[in-house]
TORDOFI-184693 format. One line per 8 residues: number of its first residue (from 1); for each residue y, x, z of C-alpha. Coordinates in nm, 3 decimals, padded with zeros to 5 digits. Each point is the difference from the previous one (the first is absolute). Example, Ala and Ser with C-alpha at 12.3 -4.5 7.8 and 13.67 -1.06 7.14 Angstrom:
2
1) -00.450 01.230 00.780; 00.344 00.137 -00.066
***
This chain:
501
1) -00.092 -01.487 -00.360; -00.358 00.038 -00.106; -00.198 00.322 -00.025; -00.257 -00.018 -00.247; -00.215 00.364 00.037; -00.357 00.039 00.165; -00.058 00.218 00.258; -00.111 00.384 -00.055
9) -00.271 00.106 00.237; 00.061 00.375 -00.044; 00.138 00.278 -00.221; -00.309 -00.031 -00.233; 00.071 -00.310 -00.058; 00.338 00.025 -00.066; -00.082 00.313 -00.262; -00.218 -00.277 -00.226
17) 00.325 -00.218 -00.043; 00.214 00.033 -00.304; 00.337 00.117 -00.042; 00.170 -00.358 00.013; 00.318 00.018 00.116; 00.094 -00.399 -00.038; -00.072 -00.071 00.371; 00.324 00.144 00.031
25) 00.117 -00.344 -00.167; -00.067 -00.083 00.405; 00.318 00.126 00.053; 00.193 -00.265 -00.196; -00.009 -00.252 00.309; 00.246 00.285 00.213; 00.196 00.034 -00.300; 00.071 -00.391 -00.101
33) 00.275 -00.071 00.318; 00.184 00.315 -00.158; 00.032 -00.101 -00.358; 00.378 -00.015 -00.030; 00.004 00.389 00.139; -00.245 00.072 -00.200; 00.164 -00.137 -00.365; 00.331 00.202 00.162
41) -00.259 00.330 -00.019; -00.111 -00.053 -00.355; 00.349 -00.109 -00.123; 00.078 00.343 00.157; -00.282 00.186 -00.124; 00.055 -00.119 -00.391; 00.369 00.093 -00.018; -00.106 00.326 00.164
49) -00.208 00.013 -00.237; 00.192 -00.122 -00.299; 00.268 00.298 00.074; -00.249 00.298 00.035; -00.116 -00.147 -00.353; 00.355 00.019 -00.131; 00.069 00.337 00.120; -00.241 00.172 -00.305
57) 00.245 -00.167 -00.258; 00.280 00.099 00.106; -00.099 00.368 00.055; -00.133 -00.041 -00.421; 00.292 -00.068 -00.078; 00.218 00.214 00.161; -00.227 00.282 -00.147; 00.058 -00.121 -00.326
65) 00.289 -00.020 00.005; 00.044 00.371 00.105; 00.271 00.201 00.214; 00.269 00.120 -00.162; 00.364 -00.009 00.120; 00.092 -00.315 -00.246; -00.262 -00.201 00.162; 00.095 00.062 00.323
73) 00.211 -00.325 00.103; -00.329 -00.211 -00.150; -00.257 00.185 00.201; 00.189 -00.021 00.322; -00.029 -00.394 -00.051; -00.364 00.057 -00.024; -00.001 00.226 00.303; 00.175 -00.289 00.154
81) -00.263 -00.250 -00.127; -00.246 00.210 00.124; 00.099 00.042 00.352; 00.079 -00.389 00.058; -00.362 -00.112 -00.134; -00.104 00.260 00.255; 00.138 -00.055 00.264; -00.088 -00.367 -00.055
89) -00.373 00.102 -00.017; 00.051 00.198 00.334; 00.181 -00.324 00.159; -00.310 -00.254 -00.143; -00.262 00.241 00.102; 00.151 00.040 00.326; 00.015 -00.401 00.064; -00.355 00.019 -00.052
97) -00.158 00.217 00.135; 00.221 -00.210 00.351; -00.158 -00.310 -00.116; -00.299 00.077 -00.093; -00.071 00.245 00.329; 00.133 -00.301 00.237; -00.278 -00.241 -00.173; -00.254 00.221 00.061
105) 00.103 00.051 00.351; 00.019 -00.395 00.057; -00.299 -00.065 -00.190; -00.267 00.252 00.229; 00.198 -00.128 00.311; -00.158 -00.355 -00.109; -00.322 00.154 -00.090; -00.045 00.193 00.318
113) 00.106 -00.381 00.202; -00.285 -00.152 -00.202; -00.251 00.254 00.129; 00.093 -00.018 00.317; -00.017 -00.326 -00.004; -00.352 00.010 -00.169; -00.125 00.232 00.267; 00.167 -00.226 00.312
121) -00.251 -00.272 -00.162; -00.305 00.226 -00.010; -00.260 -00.097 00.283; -00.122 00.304 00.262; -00.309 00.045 -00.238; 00.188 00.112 -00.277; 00.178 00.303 00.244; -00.347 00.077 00.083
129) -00.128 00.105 -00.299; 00.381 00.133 -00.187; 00.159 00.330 00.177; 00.340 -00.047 00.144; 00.135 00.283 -00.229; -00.123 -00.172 -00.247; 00.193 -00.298 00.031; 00.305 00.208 00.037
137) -00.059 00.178 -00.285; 00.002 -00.310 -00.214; 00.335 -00.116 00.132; 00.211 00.263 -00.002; -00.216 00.288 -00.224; -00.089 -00.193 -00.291; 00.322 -00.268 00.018; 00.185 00.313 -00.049
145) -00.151 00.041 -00.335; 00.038 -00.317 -00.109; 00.329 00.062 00.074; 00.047 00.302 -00.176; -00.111 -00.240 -00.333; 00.246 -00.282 00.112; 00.279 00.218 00.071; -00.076 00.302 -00.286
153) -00.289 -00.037 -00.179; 00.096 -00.326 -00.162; 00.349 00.062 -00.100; -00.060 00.374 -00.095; -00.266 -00.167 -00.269; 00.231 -00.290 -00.120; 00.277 00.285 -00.047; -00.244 00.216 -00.177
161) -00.152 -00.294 -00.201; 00.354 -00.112 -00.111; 00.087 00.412 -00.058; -00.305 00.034 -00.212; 00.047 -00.364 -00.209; 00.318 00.110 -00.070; -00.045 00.371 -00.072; -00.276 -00.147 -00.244
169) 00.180 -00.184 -00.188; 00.308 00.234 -00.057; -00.256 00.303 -00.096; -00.117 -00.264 -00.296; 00.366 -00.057 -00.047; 00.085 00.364 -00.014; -00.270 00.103 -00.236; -00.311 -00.225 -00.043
177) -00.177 00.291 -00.128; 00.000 00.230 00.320; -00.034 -00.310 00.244; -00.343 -00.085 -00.285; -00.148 00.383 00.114; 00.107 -00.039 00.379; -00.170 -00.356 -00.050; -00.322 00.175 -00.096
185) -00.013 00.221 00.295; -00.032 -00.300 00.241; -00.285 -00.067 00.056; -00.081 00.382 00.139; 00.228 -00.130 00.224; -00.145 -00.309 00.133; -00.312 00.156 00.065; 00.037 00.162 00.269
193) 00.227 -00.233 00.216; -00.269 -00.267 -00.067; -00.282 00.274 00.132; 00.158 00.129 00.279; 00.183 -00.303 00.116; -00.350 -00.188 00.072; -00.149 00.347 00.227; 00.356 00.030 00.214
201) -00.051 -00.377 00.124; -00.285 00.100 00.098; 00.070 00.291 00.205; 00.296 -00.182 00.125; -00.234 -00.257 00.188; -00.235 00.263 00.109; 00.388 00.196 00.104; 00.118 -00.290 00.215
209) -00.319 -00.073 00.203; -00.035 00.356 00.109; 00.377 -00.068 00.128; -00.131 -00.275 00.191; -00.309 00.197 00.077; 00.259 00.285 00.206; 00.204 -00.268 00.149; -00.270 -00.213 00.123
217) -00.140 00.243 00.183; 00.391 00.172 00.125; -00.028 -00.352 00.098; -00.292 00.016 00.233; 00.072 00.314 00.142; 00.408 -00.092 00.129; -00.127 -00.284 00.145; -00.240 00.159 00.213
225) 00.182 00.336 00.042; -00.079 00.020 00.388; -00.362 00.020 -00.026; 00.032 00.247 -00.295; 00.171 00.181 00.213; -00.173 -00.078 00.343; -00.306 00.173 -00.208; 00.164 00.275 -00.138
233) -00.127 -00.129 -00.340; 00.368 00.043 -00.196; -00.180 00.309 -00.254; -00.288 -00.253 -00.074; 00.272 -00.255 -00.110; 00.222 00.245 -00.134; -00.311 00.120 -00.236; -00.099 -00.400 -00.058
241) 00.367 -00.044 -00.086; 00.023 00.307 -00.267; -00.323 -00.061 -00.131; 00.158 -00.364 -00.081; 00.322 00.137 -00.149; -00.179 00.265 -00.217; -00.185 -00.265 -00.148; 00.302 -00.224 -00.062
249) 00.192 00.327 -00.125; -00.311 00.062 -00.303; 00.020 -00.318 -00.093; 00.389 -00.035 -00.038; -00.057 00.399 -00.201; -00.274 -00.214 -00.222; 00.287 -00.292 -00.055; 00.286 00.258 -00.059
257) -00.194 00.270 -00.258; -00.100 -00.338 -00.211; 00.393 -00.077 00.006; 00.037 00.355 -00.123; -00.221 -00.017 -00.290; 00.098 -00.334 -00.110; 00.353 00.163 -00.022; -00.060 00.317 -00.115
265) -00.227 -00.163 -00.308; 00.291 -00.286 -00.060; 00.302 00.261 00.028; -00.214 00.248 -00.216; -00.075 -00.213 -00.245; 00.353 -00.182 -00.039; 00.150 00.347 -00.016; -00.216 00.106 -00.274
273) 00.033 -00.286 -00.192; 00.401 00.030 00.020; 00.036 00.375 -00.088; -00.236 -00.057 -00.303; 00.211 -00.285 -00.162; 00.288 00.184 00.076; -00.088 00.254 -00.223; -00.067 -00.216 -00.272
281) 00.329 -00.166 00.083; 00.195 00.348 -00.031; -00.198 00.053 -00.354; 00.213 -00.303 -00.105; 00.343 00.085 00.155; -00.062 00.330 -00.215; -00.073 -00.188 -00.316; 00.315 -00.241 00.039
289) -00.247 -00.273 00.083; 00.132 -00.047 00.320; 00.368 00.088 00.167; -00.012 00.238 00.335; 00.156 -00.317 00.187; -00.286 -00.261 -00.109; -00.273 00.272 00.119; 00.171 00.013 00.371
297) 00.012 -00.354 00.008; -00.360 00.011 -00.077; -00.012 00.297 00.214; 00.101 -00.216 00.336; -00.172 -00.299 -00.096; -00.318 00.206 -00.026; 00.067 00.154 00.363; 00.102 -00.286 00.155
305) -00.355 -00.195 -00.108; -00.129 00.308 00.125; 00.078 00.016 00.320; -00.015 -00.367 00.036; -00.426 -00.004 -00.105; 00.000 00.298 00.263; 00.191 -00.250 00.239; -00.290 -00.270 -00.104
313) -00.285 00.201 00.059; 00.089 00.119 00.316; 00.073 -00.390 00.113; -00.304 -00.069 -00.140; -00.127 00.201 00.290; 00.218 -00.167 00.235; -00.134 -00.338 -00.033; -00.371 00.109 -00.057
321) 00.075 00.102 00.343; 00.213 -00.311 00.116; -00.306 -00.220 -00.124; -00.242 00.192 00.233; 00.208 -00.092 00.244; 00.071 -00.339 -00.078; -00.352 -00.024 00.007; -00.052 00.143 00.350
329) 00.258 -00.255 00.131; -00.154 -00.331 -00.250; -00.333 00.100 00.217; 00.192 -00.064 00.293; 00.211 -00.293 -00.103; -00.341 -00.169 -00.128; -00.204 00.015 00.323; -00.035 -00.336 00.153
337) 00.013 -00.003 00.396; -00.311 -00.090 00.124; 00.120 -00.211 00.244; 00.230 -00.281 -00.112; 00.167 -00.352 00.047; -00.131 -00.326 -00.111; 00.247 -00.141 -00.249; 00.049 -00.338 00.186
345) -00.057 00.104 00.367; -00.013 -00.220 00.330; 00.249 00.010 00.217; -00.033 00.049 00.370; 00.130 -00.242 00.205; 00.306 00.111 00.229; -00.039 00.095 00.250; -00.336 00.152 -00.018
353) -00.276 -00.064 00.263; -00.178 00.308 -00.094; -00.300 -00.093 00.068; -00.250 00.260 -00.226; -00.381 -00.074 -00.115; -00.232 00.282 -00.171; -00.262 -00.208 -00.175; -00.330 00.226 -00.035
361) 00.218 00.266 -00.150; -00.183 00.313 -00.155; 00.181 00.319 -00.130; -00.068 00.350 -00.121; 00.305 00.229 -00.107; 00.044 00.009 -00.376; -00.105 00.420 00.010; -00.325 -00.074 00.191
369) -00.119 -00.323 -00.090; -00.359 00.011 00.103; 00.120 00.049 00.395; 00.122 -00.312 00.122; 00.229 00.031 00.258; -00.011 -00.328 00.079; -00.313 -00.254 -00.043; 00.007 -00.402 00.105
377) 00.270 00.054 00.231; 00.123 -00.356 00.147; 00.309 -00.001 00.236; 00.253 -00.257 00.078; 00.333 00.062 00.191; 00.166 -00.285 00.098; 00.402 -00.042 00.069; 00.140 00.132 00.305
385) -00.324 00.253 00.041; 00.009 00.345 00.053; -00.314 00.172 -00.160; -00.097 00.349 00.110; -00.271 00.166 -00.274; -00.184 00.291 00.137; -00.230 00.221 -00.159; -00.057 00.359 -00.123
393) 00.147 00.147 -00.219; -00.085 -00.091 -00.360; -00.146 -00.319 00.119; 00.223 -00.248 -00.234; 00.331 -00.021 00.242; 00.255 00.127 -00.162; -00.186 -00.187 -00.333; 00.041 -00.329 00.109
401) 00.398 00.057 00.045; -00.006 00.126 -00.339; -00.181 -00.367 -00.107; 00.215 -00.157 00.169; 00.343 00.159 -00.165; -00.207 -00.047 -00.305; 00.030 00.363 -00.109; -00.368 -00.088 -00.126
409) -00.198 -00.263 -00.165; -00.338 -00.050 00.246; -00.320 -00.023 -00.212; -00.165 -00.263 00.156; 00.185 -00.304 00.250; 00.319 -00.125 00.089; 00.286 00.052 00.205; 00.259 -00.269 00.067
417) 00.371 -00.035 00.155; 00.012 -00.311 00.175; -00.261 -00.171 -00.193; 00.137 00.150 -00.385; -00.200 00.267 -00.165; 00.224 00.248 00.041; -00.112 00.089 -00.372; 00.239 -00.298 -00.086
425) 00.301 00.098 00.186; 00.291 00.221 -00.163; -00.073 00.403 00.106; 00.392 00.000 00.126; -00.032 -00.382 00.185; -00.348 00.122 00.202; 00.096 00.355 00.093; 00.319 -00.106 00.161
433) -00.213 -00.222 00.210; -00.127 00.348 00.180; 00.159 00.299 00.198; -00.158 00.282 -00.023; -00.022 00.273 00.263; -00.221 00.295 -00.217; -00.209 00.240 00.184; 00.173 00.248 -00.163
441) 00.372 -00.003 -00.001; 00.208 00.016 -00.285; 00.388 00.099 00.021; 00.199 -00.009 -00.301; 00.301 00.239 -00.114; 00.283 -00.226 00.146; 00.124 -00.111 00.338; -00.180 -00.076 00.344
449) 00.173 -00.330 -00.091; -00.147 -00.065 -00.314; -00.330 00.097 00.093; -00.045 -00.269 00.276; 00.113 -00.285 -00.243; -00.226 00.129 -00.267; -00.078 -00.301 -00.084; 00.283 -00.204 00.036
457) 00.238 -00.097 -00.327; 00.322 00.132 00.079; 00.164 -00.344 -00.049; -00.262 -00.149 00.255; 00.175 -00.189 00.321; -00.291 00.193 00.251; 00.090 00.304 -00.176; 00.302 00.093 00.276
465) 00.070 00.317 00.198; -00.102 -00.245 00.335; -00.335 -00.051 -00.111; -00.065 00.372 -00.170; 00.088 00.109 00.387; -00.225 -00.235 00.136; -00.282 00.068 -00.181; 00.036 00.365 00.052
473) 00.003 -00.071 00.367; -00.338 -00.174 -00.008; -00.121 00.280 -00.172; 00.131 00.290 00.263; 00.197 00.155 -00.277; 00.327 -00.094 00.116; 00.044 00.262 00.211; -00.055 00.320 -00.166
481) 00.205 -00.158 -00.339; 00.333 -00.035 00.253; -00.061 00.399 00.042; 00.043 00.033 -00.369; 00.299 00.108 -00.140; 00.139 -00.327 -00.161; -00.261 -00.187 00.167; -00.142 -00.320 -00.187
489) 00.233 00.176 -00.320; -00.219 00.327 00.026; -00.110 00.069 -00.321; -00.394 00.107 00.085; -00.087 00.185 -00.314; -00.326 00.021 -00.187; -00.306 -00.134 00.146; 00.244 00.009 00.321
497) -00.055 00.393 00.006; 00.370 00.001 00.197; -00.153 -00.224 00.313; -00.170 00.250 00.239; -00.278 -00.223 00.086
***
């Protein structure tokens, strides 16, 4: 799948773009391995379509052909007529609206892998400079919207495109002159959805990163909710929080009165346009030009293009605000990780010596370059050697583990894995070479179990209740997880907030 859309740097930015909705052509590669569900929807949708199209003809000519008592046993049949075609629209609507909802469910569950995946990829500098809540927004906020066209959006406009096409073409049937004036009236139509559409994708973007704004920084407070409490600072957040929220609320107000007048001009200027040919339509049922039964046909027809141009304009709105955040999620989708394979790597020998050199390495941190952290730095650690580095704090210790995982690129110098630049090696082949034991612990939402053999495949041979025991022994935690209710099976909770130590 390729993503083809630079970038924004910020909401002023994004204001300057135009009101192209074709990125959401981007959402084609989700839809392809669901073609033959999606033909079932449209086969649906036309002969949905076809009998709410029928349904004005039938009512003609039951008018015209009046109710009296001799008629009777004729307009029962097209009573009966009436109520089959219906209930056959009801039955294809109903189909898909199933088909087309469960596509749009399947399709942002692929999305939302594909970001995830995208963001597994990203190197540490990219979470440095891009808010958690952020992130999260993107994969489940703005996949929702794109959703919302997948699932909706999309088939509501087909429907109302087919509606309208057809409507069309039986008002020109009905009576070419009325359909000429209503013809005429278009473009006061247009207008408006054209003007309006471009400002609500607009305000959508600016919408959705407020949204991310609040839940970056809900974010940020949860996960450090003991020292916002150990400081008594919960009204400062609670005011940081609101001030957030406000800010998202006036811009989803902005999006929403836009949406307003977009349908209030569309649905006034429809209506106006309908009541006015009317009358010149009941001038001619007066003079004999026209039969009561022909008007109502026109009547329905008229309505039902109506409703279906109110239908457009408000999807119009819809995907003005789908593209915003198609484009929020392309930005995402398009950032290369800074740190990445070589696309023939080395292998490393089995089994590894693990014997380590840092050639004159030199490194500052991608947000400060001008400090170097580290500057000519030489070390070699040879196999079977246990290496203590000691230092204060800030003096490069914890960098050089970071070098060594490759979680960054030095800017000067070398660093090698048993005598390969470890810039050659596959990411996945060298950082299974290492254990690490971080300075600051982190416990995910599963078991005690799982936890210890972190980083163990599941279908590994070492990967064995024996040697998850074992290892918690060498590490003094066996003890206090056989107090725990189902032991190594204790399910530890977030950031291990159910351990007591």
């Amino acid at each position: 799948m390729h993503w083809n859309i630079p970038m924004s740097e910020n909401d002023a930015k994004s204001e300057k773009k135009g009101a192209d909705i074709s990125q959401l052509s981007l959402i084609w590669p989700l839809i392809v391995p669901y073609k033959k569900y999606i033909y079932l929807a449209l086969i649906l949708l036309i002969l949905a379509a076809a009998a709410n199209l029928f349904l004005p003809v039938a009512f003609k000519q039951m008018i015209d052909l009046g109710f009296s008592a001799e008629k009777q046993q004729q307009l029962s049949k097209y009573f009966l007529m009436v109520f089959f075609v219906s209930t056959m629209m009801v039955l294809f609507a109903s189909l898909r609206y199933y088909w087309v909802s469960w596509i749009g469910q399947k399709v942002v569950t692929d999305l939302r892998k594909k970001v995830y995946t995208q963001v597994l990829k990203q190197a540490p500098e990219f979470f440095e400079r891009t808010k958690t809540g952020e992130i999260l927004s993107r994969i489940n906020t703005d996949t929702t919207l794109v959703e919302t066209v997948v699932g909706s959006t999309f088939s509501i406009t087909l429907r109302s495109i087919v509606t309208l096409t057809g409507a069309a073409i039986m008002l020109i049937v009905t009576s070419p002159k009325l359909a000429g004036m209503i013809a005429l009236m278009l473009p006061v139509i247009v207008i408006p959805i054209a003007i309006t559409g471009r400002k609500i994708r607009k305000l959508s973007r600016i919408e959705q990163d407020r949204i991310a704004d609040s839940s970056a920084l809900a974010t940020e407070t949860i996960n450090a909710i003991n020292v916002v409490q150990a400081y008594a600072q919960e009204p400062k957040e609670k005011e940081k929080f609101n001030q957030a929220i406000n800010r998202s609320f006036l811009a989803s107000v902005a999006s929403i009165k836009m949406g307003t007048i977009l349908s209030m001009l569309v649905g006034l200027t429809v209506f106006t346009s309908i009541v006015f040919v009317l009358w010149l339509g009941a001038q001619d049922v007066i003079s004999g030009a026209m039969t009561a039964g022909t008007l109502s046909q026109f009547v329905m027809y008229a309505i039902m293009a109506a409703t279906t141009t109110g239908s457009l304009s408000s999807v119009w709105g819809e995907l003005k605000k789908a593209s915003g955040a198609l484009e929020r999620i392309t930005e995402l989708m398009n950032t290369k990780p800074d740190i990445i394979s070589v696309e023939n790597p080395h292998t490393i020998v089995q089994p590894a010596r693990g014997v380590l050199k840092f050639n004159d390495i030199t490194f500052a941190y991608p947000s400060r370059l001008d400090v170097n952290v580290l500057a000519g730095v030489t070390l070699e650690i040879k196999s079977g050697e246990t290496v203590a580095l000691v230092g204060p704090s800030g003096a490069g210790k914890s960098t050089l583990f970071q070098l060594l995982l490759r979680f960054y690129q030095p800017q000067q110098g070398s660093i090698t894995f048993d005598g390969i630049d470890i810039q050659q090696l596959e990411l996945s082949d060298l950082r299974s070479q290492y254990s690490l034991v971080a300075q600051n612990v982190t416990i995910f939402s599963t078991t005690a179990k799982d936890n210890i053999a972190y980083g163990l495949d599941k279908n590994d041979p070492k990967n064995t209740d024996e040697n998850v025991c074992n290892a918690a022994k060498i590490a003094h935690a066996d003890e206090f997880i056989q107090q725990l209710e189902d032991k190594y099976d204790t399910y530890l909770g977030e950031r291990g907030v159910r351990l007591s130590g």
